[in-house]
C-alpha positions in Angstrom: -11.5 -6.2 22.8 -10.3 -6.4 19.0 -8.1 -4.2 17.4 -7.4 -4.1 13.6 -4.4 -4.0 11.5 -4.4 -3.0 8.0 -1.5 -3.6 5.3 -2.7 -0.8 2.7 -0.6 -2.5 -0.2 0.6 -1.9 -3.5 -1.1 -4.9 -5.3 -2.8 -6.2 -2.3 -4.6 -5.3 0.6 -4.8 -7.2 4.0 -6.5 -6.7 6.9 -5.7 -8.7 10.8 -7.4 -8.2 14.1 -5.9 -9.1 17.3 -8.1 -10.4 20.6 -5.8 -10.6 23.3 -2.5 -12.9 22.4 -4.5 -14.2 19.0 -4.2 -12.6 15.6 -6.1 -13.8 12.7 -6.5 -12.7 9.3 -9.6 -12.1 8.1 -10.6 -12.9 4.5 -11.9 -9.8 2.5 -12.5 -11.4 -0.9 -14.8 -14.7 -1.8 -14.4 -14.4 -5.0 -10.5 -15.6 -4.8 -9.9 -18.2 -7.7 -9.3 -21.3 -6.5 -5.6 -21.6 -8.5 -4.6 -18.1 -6.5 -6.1 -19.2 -3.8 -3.7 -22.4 -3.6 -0.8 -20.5 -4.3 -1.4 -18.1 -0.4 -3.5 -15.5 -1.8 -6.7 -16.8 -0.7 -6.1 -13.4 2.3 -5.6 -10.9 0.5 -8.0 -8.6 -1.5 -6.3 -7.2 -4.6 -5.7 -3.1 -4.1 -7.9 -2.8 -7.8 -10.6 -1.0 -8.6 -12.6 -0.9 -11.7 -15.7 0.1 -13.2 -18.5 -1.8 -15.0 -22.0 -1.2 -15.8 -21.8 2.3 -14.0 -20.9 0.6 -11.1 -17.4 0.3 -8.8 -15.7 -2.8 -8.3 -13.1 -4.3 -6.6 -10.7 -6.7 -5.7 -10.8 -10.0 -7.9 -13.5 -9.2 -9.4 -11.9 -6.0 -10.8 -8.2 -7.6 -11.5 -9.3 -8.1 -15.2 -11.4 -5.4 -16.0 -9.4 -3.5 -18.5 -11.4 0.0 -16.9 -9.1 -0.8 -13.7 -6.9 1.3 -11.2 -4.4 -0.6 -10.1 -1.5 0.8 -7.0 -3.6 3.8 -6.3 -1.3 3.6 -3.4 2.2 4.3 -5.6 -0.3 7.3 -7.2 0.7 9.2 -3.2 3.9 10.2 -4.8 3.0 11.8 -8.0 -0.4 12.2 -9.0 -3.8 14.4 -7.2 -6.4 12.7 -9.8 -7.1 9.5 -11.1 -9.4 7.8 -13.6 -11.7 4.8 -13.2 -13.4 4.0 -16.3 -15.8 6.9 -16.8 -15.0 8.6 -13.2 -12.2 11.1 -12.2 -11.7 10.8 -8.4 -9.2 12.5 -6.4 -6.2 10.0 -5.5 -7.3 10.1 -1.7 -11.4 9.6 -2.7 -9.9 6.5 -5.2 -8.1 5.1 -1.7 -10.6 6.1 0.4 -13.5 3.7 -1.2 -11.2 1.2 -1.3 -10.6 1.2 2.3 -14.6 1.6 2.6 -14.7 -1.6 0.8 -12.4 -2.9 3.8 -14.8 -1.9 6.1 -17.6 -2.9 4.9 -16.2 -6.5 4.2 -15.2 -7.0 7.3 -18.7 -5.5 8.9 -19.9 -8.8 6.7 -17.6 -11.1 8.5 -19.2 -10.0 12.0 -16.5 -7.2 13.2 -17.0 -3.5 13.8 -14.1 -1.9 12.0 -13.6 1.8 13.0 -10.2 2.5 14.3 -7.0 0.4 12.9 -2.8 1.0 12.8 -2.3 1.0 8.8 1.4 0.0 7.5 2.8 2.7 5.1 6.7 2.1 3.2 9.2 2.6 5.4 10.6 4.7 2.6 7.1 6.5 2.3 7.3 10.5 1.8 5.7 12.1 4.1 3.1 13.3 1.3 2.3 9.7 0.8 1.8 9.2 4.8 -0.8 12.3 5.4 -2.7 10.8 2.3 -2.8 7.3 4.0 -4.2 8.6 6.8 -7.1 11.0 5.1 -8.2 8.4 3.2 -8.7 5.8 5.5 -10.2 8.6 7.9 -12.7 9.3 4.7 -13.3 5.6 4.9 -14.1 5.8 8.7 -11.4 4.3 10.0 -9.3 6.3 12.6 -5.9 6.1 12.1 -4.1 5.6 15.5 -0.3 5.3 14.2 0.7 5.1 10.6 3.4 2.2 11.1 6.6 1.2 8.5 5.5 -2.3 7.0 9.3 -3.6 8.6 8.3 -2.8 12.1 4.8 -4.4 11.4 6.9 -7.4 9.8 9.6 -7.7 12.6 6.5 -7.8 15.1 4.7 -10.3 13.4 7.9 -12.9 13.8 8.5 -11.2 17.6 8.2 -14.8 19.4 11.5 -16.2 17.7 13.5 -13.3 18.5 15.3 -12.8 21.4 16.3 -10.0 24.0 19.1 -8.1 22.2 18.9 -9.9 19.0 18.4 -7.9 15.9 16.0 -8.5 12.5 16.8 -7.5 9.2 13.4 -7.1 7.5 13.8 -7.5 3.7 10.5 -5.9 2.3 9.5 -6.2 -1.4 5.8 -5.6 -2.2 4.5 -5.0 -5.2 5.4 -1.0 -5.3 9.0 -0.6 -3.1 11.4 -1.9 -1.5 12.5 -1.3 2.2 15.1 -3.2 4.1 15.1 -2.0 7.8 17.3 -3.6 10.8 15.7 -3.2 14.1 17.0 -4.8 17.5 14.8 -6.1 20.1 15.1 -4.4 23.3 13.1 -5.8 25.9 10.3 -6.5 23.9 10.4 -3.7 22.4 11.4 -3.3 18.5 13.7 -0.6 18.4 14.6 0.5 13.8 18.2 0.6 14.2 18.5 2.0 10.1 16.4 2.0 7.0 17.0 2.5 3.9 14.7 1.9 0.9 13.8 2.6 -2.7 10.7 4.1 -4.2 9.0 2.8 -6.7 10.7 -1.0 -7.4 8.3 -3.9 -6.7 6.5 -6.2 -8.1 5.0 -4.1 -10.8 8.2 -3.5 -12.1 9.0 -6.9 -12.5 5.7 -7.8 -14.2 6.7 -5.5 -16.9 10.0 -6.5 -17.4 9.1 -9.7 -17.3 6.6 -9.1 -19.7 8.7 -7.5 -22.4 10.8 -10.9 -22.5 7.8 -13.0 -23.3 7.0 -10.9 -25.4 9.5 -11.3 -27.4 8.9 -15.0 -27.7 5.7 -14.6 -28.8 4.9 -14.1 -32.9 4.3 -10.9 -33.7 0.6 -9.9 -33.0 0.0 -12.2 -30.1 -1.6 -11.0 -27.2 -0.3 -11.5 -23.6 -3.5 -11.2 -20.5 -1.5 -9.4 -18.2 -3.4 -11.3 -15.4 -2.2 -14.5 -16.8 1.0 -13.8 -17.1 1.2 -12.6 -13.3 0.0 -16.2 -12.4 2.7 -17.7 -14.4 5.4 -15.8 -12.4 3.7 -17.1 -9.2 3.8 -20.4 -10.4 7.6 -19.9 -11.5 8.7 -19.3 -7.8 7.7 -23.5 -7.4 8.4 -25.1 -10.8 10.6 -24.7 -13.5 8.6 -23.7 -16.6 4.9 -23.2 -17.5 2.8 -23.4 -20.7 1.2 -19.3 -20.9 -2.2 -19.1 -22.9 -2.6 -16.1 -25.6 -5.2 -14.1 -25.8 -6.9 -15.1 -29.6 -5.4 -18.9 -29.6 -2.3 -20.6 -29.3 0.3 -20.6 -26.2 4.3 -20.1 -25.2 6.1 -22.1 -22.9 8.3 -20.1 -20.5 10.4 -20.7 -17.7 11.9 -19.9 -14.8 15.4 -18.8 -16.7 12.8 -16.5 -18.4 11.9 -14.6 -15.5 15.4 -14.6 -14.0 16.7 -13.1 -17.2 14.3 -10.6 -17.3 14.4 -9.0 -13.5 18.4 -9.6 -13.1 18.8 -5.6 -13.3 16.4 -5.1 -11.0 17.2 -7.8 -8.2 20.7 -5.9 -8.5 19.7 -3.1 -7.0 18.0 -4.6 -3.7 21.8 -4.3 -3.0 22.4 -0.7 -2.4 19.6 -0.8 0.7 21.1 -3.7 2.3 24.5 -2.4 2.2 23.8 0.9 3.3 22.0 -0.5 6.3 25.3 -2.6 7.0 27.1 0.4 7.0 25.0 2.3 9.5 25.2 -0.7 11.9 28.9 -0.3 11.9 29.9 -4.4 12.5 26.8 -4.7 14.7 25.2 -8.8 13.9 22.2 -9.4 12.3 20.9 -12.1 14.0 17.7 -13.1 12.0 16.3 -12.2 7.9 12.8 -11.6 7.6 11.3 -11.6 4.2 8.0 -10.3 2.7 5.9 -9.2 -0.1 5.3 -10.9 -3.1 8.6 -10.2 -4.8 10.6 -11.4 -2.0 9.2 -14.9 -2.8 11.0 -15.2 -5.8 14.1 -17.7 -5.5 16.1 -15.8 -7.1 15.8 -12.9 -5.0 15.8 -15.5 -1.8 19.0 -16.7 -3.1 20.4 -12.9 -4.0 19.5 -11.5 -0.4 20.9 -14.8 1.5 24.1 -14.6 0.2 24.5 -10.9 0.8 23.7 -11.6 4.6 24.3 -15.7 5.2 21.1 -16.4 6.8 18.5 -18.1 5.8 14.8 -16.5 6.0 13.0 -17.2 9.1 9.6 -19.5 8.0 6.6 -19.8 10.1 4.8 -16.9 9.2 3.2 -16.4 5.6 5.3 -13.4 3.9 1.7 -12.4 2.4 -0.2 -11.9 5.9 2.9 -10.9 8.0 2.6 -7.0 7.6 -0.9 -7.0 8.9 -0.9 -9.5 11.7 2.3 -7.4 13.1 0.2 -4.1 12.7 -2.9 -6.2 14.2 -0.4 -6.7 17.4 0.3 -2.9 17.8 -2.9 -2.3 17.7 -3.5 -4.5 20.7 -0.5 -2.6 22.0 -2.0 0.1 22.1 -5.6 -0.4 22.9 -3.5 -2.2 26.2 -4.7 -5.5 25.6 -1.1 -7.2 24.7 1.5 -6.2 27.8 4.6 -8.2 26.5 5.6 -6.3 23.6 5.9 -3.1 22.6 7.0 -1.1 19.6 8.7 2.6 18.2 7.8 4.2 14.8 10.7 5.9 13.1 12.1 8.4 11.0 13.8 6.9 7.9 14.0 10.6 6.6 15.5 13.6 7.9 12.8 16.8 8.4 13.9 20.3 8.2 13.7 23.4 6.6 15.7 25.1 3.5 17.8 28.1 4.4 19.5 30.9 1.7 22.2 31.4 3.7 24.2 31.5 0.4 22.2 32.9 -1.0 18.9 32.0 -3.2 20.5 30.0 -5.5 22.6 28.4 -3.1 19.0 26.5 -1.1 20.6 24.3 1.9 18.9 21.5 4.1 18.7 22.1 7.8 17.7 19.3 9.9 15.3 19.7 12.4 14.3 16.1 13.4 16.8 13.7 12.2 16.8 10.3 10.2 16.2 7.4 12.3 14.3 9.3 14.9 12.0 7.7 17.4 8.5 8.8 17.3 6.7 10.9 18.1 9.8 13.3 18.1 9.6 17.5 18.5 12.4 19.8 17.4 13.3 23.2 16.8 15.7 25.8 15.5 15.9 29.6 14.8 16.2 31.0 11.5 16.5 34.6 10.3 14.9 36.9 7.2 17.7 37.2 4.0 17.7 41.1 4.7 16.6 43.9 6.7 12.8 45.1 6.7 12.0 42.1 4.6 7.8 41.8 4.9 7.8 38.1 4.3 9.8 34.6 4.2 9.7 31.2 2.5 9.0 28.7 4.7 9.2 25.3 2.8 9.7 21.8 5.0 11.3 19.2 3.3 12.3 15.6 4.0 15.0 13.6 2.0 18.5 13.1 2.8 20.9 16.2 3.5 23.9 14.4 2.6 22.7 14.6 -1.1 22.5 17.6 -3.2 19.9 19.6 -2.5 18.0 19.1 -5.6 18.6 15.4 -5.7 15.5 13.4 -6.5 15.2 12.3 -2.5 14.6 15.1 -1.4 10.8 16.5 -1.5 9.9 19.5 -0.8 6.2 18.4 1.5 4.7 22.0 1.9 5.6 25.7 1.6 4.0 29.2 3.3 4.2 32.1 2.3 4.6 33.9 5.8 4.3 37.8 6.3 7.2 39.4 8.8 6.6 42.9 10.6 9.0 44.9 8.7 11.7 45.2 11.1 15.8 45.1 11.6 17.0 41.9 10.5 18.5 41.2 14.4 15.4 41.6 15.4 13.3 39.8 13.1 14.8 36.4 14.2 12.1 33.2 14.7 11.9 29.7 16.0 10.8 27.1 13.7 9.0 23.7 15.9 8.4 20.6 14.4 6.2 18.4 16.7 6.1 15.0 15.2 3.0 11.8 16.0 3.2 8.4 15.5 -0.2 9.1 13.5 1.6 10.7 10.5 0.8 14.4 12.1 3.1 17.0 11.2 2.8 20.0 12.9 4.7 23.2 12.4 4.7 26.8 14.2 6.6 29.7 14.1 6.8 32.3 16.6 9.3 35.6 16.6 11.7 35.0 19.3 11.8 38.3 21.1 7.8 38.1 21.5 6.4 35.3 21.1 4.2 35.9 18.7 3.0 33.4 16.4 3.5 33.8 12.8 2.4 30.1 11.5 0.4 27.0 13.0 -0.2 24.4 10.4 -0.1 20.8 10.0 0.7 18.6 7.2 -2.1 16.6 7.0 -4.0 18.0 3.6 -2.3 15.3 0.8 -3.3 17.1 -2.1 -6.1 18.8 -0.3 -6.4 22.1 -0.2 -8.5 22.9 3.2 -10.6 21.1 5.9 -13.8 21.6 4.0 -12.2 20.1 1.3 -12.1 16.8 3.1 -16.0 16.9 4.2 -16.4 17.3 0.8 -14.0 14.1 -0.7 -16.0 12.6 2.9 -19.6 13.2 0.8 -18.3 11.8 -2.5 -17.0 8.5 -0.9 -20.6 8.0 1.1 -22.3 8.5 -2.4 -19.9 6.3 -4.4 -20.7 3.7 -1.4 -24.3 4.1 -1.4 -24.6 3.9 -5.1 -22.7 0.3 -4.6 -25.3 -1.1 -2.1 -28.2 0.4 -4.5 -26.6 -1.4 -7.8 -26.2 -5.1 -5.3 -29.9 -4.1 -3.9 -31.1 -3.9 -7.5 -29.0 -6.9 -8.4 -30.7 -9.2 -5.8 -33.9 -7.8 -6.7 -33.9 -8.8 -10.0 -33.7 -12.0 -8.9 -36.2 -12.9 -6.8 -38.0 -14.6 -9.1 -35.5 -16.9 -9.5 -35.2 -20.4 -7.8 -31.8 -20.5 -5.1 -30.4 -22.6 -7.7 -30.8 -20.2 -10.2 -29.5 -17.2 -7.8 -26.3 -19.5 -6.5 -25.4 -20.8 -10.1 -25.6 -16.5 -11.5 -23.1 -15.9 -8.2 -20.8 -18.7 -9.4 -20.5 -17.2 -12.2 -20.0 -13.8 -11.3 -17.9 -13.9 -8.6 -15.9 -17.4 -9.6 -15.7 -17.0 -13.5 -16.3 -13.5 -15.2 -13.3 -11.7 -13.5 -10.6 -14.2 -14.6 -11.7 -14.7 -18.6 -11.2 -13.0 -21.7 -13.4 -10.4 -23.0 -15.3 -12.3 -25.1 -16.0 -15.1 -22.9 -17.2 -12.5 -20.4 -19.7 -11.2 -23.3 -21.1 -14.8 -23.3 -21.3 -15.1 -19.5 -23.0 -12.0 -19.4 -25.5 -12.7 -21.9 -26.4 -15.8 -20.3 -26.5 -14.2 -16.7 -29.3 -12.0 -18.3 -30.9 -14.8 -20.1 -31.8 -16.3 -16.7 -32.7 -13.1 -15.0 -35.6 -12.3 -17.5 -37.0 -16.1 -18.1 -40.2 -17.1 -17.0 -40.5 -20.2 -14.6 -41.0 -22.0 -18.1 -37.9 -21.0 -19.3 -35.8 -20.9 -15.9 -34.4 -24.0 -16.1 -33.1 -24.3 -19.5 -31.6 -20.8 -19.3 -29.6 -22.4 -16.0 -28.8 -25.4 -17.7 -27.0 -23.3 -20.3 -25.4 -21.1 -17.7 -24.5 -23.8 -16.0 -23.1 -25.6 -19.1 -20.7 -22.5 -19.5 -19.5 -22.7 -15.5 -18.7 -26.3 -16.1 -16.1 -25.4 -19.1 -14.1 -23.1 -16.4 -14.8 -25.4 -13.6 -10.4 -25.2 -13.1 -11.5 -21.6 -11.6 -14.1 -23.4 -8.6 
């Protein structure tokens, strides 16, 4: 039996299936160019999605496309809409076709894709978690546990850590940072502490380091953002690289450059590992684990080995590790893989806010503390401000009740308005339950003490949604967007029937190999060509290739 893991990321998306003890990675993107593809990220589909010619794309092909959405996923947090060239899409339908596009892919490479554990932040709110799940779940992929990218990390390096032994996972994507410790217990990976912060990846560092080549550059010169991502990949092996401007002419940069340029920001991985070595109280870390683009920097190798003098365990890639771990829960859990086993945790406390001191004075009560073992159920009892009083508050929030209540950690995930029989406050007292799933499932109810009866049910699994039919709804939109996809590639292929294979395999080449990774008006030229050799006759089909293929063989460095 196979079961799928997916790492939802940031910048990129990867997705593993496990069949029995083996785990591969499956490829989701063709189109990979070949200098990326050297560098490790010939796996890995870029989390992008553009527009062009009406039509969706994604991945590499939509990297360049200036009509892009990039880290949809970092949009959980803060946004409900989002704009793709021409389209407004809710944040969840955005995520949702992207995950459609997992799907589908890996339909092509011969697997059935229906069910998966997906890896969310460890750090992630628990907004950002319920919107993971709808919009894979719009996509058509049951969610059977949302699981921290650490855990999925640890799991994925589970054969070189003992019985007892404990893992510090240092996770830097492209979007946050988590660093989690977790101790193997029979097997079992048990997250000791977590601690992370939201919203520092690799994103940030492409714009810091972009402001310092900036300012190398004359003024007017323009730097291709895609370009200069490259140039910090190749930075992490070699010591300085020429970077091509947009219009003409070049600056050479180097690896000082880049270190320069992110210092302030690799400072602060320091507060998460150190808070984590507090909670652990002496405890050893026996093993590091590092992932994610950023942590492949060797600056931030060096930073994060000195804090903890180890070195960074090797055999697995950093880029794939998230999803093969996730790929071996899911065998976990379908029961085909006996020998491990694995917890999802809190790295939040849950509650509720009280007025105790009054409305002005909001406090945090815990329900389900940080650092609890899922699934997890709690309760406490709670009483109205005042006597007779026809209604009350009820607001959940997650964030950290040793910080000030209106510190930016603490979120405030849903509110009720509930209505109260109008009765003696001593006898209006009711019991709050939080029941807790591994799936990202919140569920709350309230029920008056003396009687029983229920006065809320809900669960926090909307997002930004307002109702169930809401989602079927979102659920129509994605199956259009999809289906309006096929048509455009059915058209596409259509067009070309009249064309020889070498024709048809030369216009692919071109497409898939050249256009995303040029400048705008190379792209203008490809394009034209493309079209010239659609419409030609069988007189005029080979010299149209010839030209086309004239202009592949000036990028052939992308083959």
């Amino acid at each position: 039996m196979t079961a799928f893991g997916i790492d939802f990321g940031t910048t990129n998306s990867v997705l593993a299936v496990s069949r029995g003890s083996e785990i591969e990675v499956i490829r989701l993107d063709e189109s990979t160019p070949a200098n990326w593809a050297e560098k490790g990220f010939d796996c890995v589909l870029p989390t992008i999605l553009s527009e062009r010619a009406g039509s969706l794309e994604y991945g590499w092909v939509a990297k360049r496309n200036p009509n892009r959405l990039a880290a949809v996923k970092r949009l959980f947090q803060t946004a409900d809409d989002v704009t793709i060239g021409s389209r407004t899409l809710k944040v969840e339908e955005a995520a949702a076709v992207f995950f459609r596009q997992i799907k589908n892919r890996a339909i092509d490479s011969g697997f059935k894709l229906d069910r998966a554990v997906v890896t969310i932040p460890a750090n992630s709110r628990g907004s950002a978690r319920y919107r993971t799940k709808i919009s894979a779940g719009l996509a058509g992929i049951e969610v059977v546990a949302l699981l921290n990218e650490p855990t999925a990390a640890a799991m994925a390096y589970a054969k070189s850590i003992n019985d007892g032994e404990r893992v510090l996972v240092f996770d830097w994507g492209g979007g946050t940072l988590d660093v989690t410790v977790l101790q193997n217990i029979e097997g079992t990976f048990i997250e000791e502490t977590s601690k992370g912060i939201q919203r520092l990846g690799g994103i940030d560092i492409d714009d810091a380091f972009m402001a310092t080549v900036a300012a190398k550059t004359q003024v007017g010169s323009i730097i291709d953002p895609f370009d200069l991502e490259f140039a910090k990949v190749l930075l992490s092996t070699q010591e300085q690289t020429t970077l091509s401007l947009l219009g003409g002419g070049s600056v050479e940069i180097t690896r000082a450059d880049l270190e320069s340029s992110i210092h302030d920001l690799v400072n602060r991985v320091n507060q998460p590992i150190e808070q984590c070595l507090r909670d652990l109280d002496g405890s050893p870390i026996h093993h590091l684990v590092m992932v994610g683009g950023s942590s492949k920097i060797p600056m931030v190798q060096r930073y994060v080995q000195d804090l903890l003098h180890l070195e960074p365990m090797a055999h697995v890639d950093p880029m794939t590790a998230i999803a093969e771990g996730a790929a071996l829960a899911a065998g976990i859990l379908s029961g085909d893989i006996e020998d491990h086993d694995f917890f999802v945790g809190t790295e939040h406390a849950l509650g509720t806010v009280t007025n105790d001191r009054g409305p002005d004075h909001p406090e945090f009560s815990v329900l389900i503390p940080r650092n609890t073992k899922l699934p997890a159920s709690a309760r406490g009892t709670y009483f109205p401000s005042f006597d007779h009083q026809d209604s009350v508050l009820i607001r959940i929030i997650e964030g950290d009740p040793d910080l000030p209540f209106n510190h930016e950690d603490n979120v405030i995930l849903k509110m009720w308005d509930v209505e109260l029989d109008a009765l003696p406050k001593s006898d209006s007292s009711f019991e709050v339950a939080f029941s807790y799933d591994v799936d990202g499932i919140l569920h709350v109810k309230a029920s008056y003490e003396n009687t029983g009866k229920v006065i809320l049910d809900e669960e926090l699994s909307f997002g930004s949604v307002g109702s169930k039919s809401d989602l079927v709804s979102m659920r129509r939109k994605v199956d259009e967007l999809d289906s309006l996809a096929k048509i455009s590639a059915v058209s596409k292929v259509n067009e070309r029937q009249h064309l020889s294979e070498e024709s048809r395999l030369a216009i692919e080449k071109a497409e898939k190999k050249i256009y995303p990774f040029v400048a705008s008006d190379e792209q203008v030229r490809i394009s034209s060509l493309v079209e010239q050799l659609e419409s030609s006759d069988s007189d005029g089909e080979v010299d149209a290739r010839d030209a086309l293929e004239d202009e592949i063989r000036n990028h052939s460095y992308l083959l």
